[in-house]
SELOGU-361677 format. One record per residue (C-alpha): chain; x, y, z. Coordinates in steps of 0.02 Angstrom, whole numbers. Layout:
N
<site chain="A" c1="X" c2="Y" c3="Z"/>
...
***
This chain:
407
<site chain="A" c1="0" c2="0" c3="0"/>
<site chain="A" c1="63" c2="162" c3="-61"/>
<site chain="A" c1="82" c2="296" c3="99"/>
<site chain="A" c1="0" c2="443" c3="100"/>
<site chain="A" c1="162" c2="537" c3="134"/>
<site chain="A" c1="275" c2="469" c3="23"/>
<site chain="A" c1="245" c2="614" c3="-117"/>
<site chain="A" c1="294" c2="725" c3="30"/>
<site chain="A" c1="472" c2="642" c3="95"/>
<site chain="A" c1="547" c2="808" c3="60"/>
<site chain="A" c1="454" c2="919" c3="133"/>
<site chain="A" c1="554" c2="939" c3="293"/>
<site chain="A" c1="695" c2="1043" c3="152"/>
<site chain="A" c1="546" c2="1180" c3="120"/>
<site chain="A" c1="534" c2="1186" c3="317"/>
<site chain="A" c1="728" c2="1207" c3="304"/>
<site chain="A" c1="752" c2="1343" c3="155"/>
<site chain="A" c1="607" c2="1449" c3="259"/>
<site chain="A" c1="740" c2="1425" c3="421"/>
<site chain="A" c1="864" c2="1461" c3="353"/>
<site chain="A" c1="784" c2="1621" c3="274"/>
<site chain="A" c1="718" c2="1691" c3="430"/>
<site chain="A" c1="884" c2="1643" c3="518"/>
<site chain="A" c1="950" c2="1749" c3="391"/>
<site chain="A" c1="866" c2="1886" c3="409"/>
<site chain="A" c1="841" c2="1909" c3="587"/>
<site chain="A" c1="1044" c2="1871" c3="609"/>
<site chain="A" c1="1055" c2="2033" c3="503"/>
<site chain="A" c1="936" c2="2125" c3="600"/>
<site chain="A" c1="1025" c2="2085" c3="771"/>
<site chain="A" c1="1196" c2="2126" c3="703"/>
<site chain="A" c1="1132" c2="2322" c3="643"/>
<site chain="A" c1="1026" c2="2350" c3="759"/>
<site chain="A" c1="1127" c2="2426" c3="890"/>
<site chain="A" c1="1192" c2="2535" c3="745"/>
<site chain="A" c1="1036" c2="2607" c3="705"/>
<site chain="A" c1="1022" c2="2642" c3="862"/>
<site chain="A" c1="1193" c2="2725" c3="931"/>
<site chain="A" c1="1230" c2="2808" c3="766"/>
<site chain="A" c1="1081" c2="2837" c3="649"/>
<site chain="A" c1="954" c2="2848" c3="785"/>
<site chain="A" c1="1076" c2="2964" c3="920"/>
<site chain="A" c1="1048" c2="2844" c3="1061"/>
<site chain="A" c1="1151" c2="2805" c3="1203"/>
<site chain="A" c1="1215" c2="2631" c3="1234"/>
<site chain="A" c1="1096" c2="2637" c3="1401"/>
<site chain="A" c1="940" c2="2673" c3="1281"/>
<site chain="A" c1="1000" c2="2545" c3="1148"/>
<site chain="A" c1="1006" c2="2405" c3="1286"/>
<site chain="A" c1="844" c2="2477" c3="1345"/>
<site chain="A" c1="790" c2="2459" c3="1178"/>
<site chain="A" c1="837" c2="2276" c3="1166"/>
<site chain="A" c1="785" c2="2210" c3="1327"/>
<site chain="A" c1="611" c2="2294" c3="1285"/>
<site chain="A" c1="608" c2="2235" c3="1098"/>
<site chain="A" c1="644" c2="2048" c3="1168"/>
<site chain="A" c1="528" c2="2059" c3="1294"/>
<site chain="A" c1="374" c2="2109" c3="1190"/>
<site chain="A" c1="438" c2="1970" c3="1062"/>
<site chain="A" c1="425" c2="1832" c3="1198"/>
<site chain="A" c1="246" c2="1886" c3="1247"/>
<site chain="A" c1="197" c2="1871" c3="1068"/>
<site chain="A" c1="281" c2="1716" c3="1041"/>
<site chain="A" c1="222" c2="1627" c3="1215"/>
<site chain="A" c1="43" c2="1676" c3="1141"/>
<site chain="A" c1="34" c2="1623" c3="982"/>
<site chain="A" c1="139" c2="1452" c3="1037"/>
<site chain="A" c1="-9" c2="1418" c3="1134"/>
<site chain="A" c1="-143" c2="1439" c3="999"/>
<site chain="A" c1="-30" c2="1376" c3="861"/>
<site chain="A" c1="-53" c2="1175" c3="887"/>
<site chain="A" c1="-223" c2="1179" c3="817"/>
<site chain="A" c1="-179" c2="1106" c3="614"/>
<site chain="A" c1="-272" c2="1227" c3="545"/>
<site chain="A" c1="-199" c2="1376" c3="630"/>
<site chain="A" c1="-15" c2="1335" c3="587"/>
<site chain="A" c1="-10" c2="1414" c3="435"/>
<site chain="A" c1="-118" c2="1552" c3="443"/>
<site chain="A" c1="1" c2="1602" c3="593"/>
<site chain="A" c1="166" c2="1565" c3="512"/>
<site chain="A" c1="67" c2="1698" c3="356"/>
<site chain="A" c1="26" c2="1822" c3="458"/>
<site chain="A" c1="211" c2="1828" c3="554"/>
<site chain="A" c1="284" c2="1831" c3="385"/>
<site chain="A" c1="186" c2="2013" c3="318"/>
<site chain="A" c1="195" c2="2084" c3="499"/>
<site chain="A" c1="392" c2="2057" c3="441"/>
<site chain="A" c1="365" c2="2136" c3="273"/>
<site chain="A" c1="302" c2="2290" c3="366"/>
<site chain="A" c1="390" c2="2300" c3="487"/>
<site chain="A" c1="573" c2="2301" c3="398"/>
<site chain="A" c1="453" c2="2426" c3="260"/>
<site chain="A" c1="391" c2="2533" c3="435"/>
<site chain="A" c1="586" c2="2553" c3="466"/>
<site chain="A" c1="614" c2="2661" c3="317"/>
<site chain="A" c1="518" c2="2780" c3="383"/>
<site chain="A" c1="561" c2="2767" c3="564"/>
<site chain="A" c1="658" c2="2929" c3="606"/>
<site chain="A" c1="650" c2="2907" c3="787"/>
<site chain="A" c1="677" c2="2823" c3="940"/>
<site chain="A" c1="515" c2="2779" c3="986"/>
<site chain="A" c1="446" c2="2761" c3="812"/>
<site chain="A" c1="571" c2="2592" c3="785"/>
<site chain="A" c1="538" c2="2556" c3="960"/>
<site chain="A" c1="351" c2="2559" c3="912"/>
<site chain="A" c1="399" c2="2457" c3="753"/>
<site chain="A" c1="510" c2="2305" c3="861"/>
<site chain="A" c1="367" c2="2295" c3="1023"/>
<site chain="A" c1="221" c2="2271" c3="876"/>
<site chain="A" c1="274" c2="2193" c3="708"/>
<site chain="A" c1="439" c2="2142" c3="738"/>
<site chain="A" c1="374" c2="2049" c3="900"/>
<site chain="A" c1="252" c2="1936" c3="794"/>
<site chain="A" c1="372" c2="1916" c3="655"/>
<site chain="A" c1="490" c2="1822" c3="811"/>
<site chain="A" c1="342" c2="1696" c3="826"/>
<site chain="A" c1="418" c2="1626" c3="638"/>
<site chain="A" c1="584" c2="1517" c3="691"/>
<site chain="A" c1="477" c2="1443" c3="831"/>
<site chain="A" c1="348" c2="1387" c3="709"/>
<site chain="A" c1="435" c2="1331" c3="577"/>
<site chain="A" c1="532" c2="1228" c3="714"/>
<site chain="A" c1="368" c2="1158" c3="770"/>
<site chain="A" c1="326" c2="1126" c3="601"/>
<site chain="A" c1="468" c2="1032" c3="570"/>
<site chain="A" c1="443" c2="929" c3="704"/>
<site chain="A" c1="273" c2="869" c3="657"/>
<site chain="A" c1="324" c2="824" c3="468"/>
<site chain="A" c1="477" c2="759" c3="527"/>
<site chain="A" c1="547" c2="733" c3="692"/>
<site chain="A" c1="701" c2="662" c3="658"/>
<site chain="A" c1="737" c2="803" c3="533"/>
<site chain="A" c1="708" c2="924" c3="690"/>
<site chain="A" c1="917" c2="918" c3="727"/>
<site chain="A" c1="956" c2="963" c3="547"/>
<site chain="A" c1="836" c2="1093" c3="532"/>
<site chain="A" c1="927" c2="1182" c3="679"/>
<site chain="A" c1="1083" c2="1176" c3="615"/>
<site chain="A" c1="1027" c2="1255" c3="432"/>
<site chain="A" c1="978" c2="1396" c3="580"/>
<site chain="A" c1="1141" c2="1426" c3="664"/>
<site chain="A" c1="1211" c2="1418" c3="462"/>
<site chain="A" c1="1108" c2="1555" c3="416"/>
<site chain="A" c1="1172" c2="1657" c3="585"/>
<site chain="A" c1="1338" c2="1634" c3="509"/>
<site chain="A" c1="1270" c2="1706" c3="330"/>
<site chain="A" c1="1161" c2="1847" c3="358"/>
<site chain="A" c1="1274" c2="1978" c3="484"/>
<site chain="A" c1="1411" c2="1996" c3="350"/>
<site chain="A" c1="1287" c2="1993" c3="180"/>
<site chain="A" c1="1186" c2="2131" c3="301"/>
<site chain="A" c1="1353" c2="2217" c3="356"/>
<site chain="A" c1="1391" c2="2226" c3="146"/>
<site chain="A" c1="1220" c2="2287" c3="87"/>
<site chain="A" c1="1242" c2="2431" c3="236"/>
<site chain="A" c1="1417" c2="2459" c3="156"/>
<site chain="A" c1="1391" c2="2471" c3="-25"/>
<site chain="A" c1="1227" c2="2561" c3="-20"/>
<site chain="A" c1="1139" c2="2634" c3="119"/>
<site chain="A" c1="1070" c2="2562" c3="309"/>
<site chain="A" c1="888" c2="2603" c3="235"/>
<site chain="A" c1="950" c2="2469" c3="93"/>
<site chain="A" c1="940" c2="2364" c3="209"/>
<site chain="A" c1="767" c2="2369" c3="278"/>
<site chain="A" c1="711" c2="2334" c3="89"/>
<site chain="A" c1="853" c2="2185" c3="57"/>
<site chain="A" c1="735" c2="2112" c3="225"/>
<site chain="A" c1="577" c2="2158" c3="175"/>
<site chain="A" c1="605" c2="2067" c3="12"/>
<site chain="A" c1="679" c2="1920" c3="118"/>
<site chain="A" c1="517" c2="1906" c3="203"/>
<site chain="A" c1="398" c2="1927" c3="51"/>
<site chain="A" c1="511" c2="1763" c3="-23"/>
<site chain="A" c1="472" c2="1700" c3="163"/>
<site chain="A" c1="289" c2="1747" c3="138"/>
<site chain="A" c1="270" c2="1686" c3="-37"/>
<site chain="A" c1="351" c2="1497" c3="17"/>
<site chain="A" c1="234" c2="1502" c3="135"/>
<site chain="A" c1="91" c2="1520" c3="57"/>
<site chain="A" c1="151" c2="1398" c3="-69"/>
<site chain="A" c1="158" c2="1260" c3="58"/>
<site chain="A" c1="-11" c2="1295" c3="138"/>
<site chain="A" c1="-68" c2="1275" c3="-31"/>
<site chain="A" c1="4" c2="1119" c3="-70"/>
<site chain="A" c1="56" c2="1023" c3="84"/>
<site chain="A" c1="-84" c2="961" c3="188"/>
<site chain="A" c1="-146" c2="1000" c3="361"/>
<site chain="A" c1="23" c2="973" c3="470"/>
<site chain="A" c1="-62" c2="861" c3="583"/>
<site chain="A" c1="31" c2="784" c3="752"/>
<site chain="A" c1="59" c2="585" c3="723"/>
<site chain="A" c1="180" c2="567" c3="839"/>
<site chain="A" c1="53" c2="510" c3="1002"/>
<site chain="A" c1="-81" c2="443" c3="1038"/>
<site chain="A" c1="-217" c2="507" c3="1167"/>
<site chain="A" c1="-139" c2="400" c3="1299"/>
<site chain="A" c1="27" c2="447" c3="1262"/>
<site chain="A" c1="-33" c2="628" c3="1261"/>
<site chain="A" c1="-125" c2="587" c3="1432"/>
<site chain="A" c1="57" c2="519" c3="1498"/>
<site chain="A" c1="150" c2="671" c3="1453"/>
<site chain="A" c1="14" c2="797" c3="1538"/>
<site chain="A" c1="49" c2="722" c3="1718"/>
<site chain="A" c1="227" c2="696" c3="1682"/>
<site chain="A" c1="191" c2="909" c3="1647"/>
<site chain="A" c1="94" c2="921" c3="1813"/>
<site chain="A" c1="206" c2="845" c3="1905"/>
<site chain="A" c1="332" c2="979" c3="1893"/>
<site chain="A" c1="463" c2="876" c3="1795"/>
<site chain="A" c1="446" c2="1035" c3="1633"/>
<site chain="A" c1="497" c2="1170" c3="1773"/>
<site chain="A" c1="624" c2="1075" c3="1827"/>
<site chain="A" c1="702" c2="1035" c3="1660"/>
<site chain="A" c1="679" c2="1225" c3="1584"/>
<site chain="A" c1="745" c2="1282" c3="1733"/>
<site chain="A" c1="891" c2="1171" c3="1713"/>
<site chain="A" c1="916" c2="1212" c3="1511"/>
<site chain="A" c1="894" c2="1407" c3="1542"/>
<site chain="A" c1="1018" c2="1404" c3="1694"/>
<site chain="A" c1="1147" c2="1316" c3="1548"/>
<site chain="A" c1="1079" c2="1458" c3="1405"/>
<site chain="A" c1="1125" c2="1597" c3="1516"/>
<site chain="A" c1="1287" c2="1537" c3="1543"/>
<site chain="A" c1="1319" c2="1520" c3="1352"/>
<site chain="A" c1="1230" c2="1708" c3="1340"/>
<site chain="A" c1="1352" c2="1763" c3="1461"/>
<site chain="A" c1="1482" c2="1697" c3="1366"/>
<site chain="A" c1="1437" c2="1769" c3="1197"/>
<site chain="A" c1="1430" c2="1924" c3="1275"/>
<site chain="A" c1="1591" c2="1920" c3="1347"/>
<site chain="A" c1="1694" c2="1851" c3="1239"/>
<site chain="A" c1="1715" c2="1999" c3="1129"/>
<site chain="A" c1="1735" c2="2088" c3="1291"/>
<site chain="A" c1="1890" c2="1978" c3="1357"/>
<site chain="A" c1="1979" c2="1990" c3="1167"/>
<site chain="A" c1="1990" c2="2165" c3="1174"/>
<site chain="A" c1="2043" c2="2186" c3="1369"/>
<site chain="A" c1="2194" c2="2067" c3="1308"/>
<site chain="A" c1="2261" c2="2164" c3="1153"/>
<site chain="A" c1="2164" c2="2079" c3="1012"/>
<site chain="A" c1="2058" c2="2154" c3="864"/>
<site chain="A" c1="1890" c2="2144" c3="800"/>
<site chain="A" c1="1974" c2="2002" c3="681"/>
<site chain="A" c1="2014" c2="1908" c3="840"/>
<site chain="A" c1="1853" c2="1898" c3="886"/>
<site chain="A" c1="1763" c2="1843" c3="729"/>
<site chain="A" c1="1892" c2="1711" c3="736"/>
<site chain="A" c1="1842" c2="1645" c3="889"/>
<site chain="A" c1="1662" c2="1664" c3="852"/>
<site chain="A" c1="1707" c2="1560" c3="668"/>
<site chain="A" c1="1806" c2="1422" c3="756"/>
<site chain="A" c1="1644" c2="1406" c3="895"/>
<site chain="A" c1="1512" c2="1419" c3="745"/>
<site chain="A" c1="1617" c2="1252" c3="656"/>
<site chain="A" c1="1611" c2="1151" c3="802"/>
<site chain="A" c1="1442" c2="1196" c3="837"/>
<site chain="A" c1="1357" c2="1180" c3="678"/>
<site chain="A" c1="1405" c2="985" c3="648"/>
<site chain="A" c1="1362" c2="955" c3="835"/>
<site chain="A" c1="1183" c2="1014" c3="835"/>
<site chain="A" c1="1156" c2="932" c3="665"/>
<site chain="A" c1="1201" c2="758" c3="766"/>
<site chain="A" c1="1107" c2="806" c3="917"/>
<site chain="A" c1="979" c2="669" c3="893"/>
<site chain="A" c1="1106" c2="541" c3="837"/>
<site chain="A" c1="1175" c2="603" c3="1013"/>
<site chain="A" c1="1054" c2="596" c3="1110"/>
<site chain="A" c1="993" c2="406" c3="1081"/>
<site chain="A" c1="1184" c2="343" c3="1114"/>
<site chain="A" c1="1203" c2="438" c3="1271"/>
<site chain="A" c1="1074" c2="503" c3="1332"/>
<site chain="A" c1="991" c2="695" c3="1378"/>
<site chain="A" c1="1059" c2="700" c3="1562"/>
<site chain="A" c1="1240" c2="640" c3="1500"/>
<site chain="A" c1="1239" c2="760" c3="1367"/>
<site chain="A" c1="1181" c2="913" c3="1462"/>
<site chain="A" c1="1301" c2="862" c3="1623"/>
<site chain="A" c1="1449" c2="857" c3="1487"/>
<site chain="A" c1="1396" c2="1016" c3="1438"/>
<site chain="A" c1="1400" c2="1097" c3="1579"/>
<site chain="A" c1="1567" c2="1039" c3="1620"/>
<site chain="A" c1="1644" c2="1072" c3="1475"/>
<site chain="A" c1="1584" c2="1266" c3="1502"/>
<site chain="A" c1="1654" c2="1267" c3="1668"/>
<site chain="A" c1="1816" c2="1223" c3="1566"/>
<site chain="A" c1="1776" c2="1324" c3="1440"/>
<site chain="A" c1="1756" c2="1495" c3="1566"/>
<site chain="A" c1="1916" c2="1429" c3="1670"/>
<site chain="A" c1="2023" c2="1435" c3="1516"/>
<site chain="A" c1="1952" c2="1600" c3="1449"/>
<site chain="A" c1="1975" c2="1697" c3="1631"/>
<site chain="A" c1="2178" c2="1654" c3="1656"/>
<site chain="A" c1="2199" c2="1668" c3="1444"/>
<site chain="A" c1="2361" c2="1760" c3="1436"/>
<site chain="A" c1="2327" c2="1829" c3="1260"/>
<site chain="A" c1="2198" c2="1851" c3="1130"/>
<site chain="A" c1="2269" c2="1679" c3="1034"/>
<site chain="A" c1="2217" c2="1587" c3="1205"/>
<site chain="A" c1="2046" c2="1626" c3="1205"/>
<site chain="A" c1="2047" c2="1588" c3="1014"/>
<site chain="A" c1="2128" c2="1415" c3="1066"/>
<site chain="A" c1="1983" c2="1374" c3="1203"/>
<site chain="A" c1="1859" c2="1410" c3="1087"/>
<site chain="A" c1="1835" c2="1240" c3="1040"/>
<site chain="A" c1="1755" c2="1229" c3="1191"/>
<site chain="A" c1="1632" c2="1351" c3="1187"/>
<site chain="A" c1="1579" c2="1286" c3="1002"/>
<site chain="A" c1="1569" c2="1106" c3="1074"/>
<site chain="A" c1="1448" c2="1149" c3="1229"/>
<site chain="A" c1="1344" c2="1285" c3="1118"/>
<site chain="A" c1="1321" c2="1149" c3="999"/>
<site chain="A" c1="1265" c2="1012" c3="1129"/>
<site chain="A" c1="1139" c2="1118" c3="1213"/>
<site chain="A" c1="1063" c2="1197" c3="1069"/>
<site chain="A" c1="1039" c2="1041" c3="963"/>
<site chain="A" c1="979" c2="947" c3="1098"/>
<site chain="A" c1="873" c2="1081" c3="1212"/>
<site chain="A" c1="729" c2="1094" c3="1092"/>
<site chain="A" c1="721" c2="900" c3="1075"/>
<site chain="A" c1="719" c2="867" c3="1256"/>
<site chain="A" c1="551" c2="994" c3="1273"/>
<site chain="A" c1="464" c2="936" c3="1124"/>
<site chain="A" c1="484" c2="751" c3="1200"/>
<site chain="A" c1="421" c2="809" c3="1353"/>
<site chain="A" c1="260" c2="897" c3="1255"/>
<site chain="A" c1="229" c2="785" c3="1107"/>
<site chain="A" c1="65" c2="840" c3="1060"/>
<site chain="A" c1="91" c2="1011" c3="1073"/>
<site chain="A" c1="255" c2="1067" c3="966"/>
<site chain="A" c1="202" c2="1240" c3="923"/>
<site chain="A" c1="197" c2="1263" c3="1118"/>
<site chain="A" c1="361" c2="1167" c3="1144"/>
<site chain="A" c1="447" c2="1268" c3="1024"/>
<site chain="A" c1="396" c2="1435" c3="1085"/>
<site chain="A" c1="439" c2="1378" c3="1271"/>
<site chain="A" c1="623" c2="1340" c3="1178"/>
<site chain="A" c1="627" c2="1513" c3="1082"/>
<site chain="A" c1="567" c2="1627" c3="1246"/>
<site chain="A" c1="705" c2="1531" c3="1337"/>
<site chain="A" c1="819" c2="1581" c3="1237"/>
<site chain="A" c1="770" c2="1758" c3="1248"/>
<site chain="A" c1="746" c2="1773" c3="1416"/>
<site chain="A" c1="917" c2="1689" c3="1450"/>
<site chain="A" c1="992" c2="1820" c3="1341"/>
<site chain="A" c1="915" c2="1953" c3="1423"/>
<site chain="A" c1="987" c2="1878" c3="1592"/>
<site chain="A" c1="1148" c2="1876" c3="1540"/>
<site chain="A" c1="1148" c2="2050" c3="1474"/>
<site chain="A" c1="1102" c2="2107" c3="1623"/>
<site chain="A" c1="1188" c2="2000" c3="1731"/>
<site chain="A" c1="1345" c2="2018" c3="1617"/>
<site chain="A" c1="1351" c2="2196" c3="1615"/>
<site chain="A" c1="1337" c2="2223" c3="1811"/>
<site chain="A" c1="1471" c2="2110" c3="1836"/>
<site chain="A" c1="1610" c2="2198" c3="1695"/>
<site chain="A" c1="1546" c2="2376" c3="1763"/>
<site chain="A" c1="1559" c2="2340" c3="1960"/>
<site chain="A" c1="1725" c2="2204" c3="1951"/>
<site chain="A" c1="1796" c2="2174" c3="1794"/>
<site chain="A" c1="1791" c2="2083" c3="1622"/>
<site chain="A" c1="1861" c2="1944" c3="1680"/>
<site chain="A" c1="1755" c2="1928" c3="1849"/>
<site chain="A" c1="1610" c2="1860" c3="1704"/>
<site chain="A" c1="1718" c2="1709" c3="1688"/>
<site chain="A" c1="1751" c2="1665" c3="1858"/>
<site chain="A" c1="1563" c2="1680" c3="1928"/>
<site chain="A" c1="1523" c2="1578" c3="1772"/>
<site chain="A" c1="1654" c2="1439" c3="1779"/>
<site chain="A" c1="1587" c2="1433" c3="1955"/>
<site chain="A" c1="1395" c2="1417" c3="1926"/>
<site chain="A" c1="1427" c2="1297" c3="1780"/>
<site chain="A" c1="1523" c2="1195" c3="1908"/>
<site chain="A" c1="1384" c2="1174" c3="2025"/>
<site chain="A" c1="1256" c2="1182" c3="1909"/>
<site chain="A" c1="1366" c2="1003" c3="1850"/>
<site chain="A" c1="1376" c2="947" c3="2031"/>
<site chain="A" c1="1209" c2="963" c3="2078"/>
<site chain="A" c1="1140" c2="860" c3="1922"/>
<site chain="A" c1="1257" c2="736" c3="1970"/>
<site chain="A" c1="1220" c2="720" c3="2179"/>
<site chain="A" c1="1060" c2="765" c3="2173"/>
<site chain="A" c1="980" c2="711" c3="1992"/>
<site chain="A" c1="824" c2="853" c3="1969"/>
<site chain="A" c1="804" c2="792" c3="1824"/>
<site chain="A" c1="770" c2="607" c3="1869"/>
<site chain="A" c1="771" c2="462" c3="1738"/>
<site chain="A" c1="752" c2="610" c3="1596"/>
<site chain="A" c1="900" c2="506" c3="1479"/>
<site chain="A" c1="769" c2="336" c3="1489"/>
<site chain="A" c1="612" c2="448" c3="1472"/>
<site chain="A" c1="657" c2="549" c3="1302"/>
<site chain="A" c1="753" c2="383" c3="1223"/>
<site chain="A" c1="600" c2="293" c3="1255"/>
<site chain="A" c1="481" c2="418" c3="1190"/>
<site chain="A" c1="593" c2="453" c3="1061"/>
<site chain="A" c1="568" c2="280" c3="997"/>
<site chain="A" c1="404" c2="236" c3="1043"/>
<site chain="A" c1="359" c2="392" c3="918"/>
<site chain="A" c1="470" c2="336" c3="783"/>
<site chain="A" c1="377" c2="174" c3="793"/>
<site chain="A" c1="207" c2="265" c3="793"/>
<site chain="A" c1="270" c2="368" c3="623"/>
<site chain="A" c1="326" c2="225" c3="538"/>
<site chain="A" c1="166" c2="139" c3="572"/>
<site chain="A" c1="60" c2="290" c3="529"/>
<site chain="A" c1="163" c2="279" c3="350"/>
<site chain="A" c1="114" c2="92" c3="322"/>
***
């Protein structure tokens, strides 16, 4: 008997070219943001960090709502549509912002449902294809390596207002795919559990075990926030350039890259717990290294480390929820994508205070220290509980349950 899927095997690689678009074009928007800001837009760097914390904030809001309402089928796309214009307009609205407050108007209301896109299409992905979920994340942290420096050369060789339209074009291609594959994929319909599996996961949900482990995953994302934000930080306080640093940022992007891609492969050898206890200790390494680097080439050297635990906690983070919420991806994802921001927003804070009131260094050694416990306490005391024999076997009872649905 022929499956009703089969004429849709690829579908998971329109999932990833609309990825990596959006990464793509919000990696641009990041990297000139705080440039509009500081120099087009006159503000201070306390009002551009305002500006961010604010933006980010509004974004998770918008994203925490419409991950809620997004697991009904027919809602996916019409959601994924509308986040797409509210981009066209937006990155259009910019052109006209001449203010302040107009682009912060712009980022808190169009720009905040356009966020609601990565976690999505990640949810989408995950429902077509879970196994594909990995290598869809990857294409993501590829198109964070593509779209600061094709951004940085549009600014360049014509104008910052160039661009806004470069973006807005991005997300009418975003928009038009889209609508293409509402059109001609069908409903993207959960198979991955059944009613009692969905039943098992809700009181696993009740019974606290989701706090614990997002609590546990954003404690490990704000120490790799922290990290990105000092890093650049720590090259300059030891004599190296702005080439320095996108060194070390390359080297971490080429470990981490391959390492999410495998995250699944990962994560049925050796486990969630393992891989997020290895993790952690390999940042406390990572943040040891980095605070007694004698030189700008040492914290280049060490950043094999940072690439390596980036890698293993952002590959496998977004697996680990969506096994512990199968029949509700859309939410899973958006829990993933807030705790991302949130962590961020953490760590600026958190990260700044720290470099103001001690020193640039200081942001290493509280880290290496919390990263340390954070490794001993998983280990003593196990929050997590039998998390490693919970996701494999979910993992594979819903592989079994797809492959049966395909039949």
């Amino acid at each position: 008997m022929t499956s009703p899927i089969s004429p849709l095997k690829n579908r998971w690689a329109a999932v990833a070219l609309c990825v990596a678009i959006n990464a793509c074009v919000t990696s641009a928007m990041a990297a000139f943001t705080p440039i509009l800001l500081t120099v087009y837009l006159n503000a201070s760097y306390f009002a551009a960090s305002l500006f961010m914390i604010v933006a980010t904030l509004a974004a998770s809001a918008a994203i925490h709502v419409l991950g809620k309402v997004g697991d009904v089928p027919q809602r996916r796309y019409p959601i994924l549509i509308v986040s797409a214009l509210c981009g066209v307009a937006g990155a259009l609205a910019l052109t006209l912002a001449t203010s302040y407050s107009s682009a912060l108007l712009v980022f808190v209301t169009l720009f905040a449902v356009a966020g609601s896109l990565f976690p999505q299409l990640m949810a989408l992905a995950f429902v077509y294809d879970r196994k594909s979920a990995p290598i869809i994340r990857a294409v993501a942290s590829c198109g964070w390596v593509v779209g600061p420096p094709v951004g940085g050369l549009i600014v360049t060789l014509q104008s910052p207002t160039a661009i806004f339209y470069a973006i807005a074009a991005a997300y009418g291609l975003l928009l038009f795919a889209l609508s293409l594959m509402a059109l001609l994929l069908p409903n993207a319909e959960g198979r991955s559990t059944n009613v009692e599996a969905s039943a098992a996961a809700s009181h696993e949900v009740r019974q606290g075990s989701l706090s614990t482990l997002i609590l546990v995953l954003a404690t490990v994302h704000f120490l790799i926030a922290i990290c990105a934000l000092g890093v650049p930080w720590r090259i300059v306080e030891l004599g190296g350039t702005q080439s320095d640093v996108g060194v070390a940022f390359a080297i971490a992007a080429a470990v981490e890259i391959p390492i999410i891609a495998c995250a699944g492969f990962l994560r049925r050898r050796v486990g969630p717990a393992q891989m997020i206890v290895a993790a952690c200790f390999t940042l406390a390494l990572y943040f040891l290294a980095a605070s007694l680097a004698p030189g700008p080439i040492g914290m280049i050297v060490v950043s094999f480390f940072n690439g390596a635990a980036t890698g293993t906690m952002m590959g496998l983070s977004l697996i680990v929820i969506q096994d512990r919420l199968p029949d509700r991806p859309g939410y899973a994802s958006s829990i993933y994508s807030n705790m991302l921001r949130l962590s961020y927003v953490a760590a600026l804070l958190a990260g700044g205070g720290i470099a103001q009131t001690i020193s640039v260094a200081a942001i290493f050694w509280v880290a290496a220290a919390t990263a340390l416990c954070l490794c001993l306490g998983l280990i003593v005391w196990r929050p997590l509980g039998p998390i490693g024999s919970l996701s494999s076997s979910r993992a594979k009872r819903g592989d079994r349950e797809i492959k049966a649905s395909a039949d």
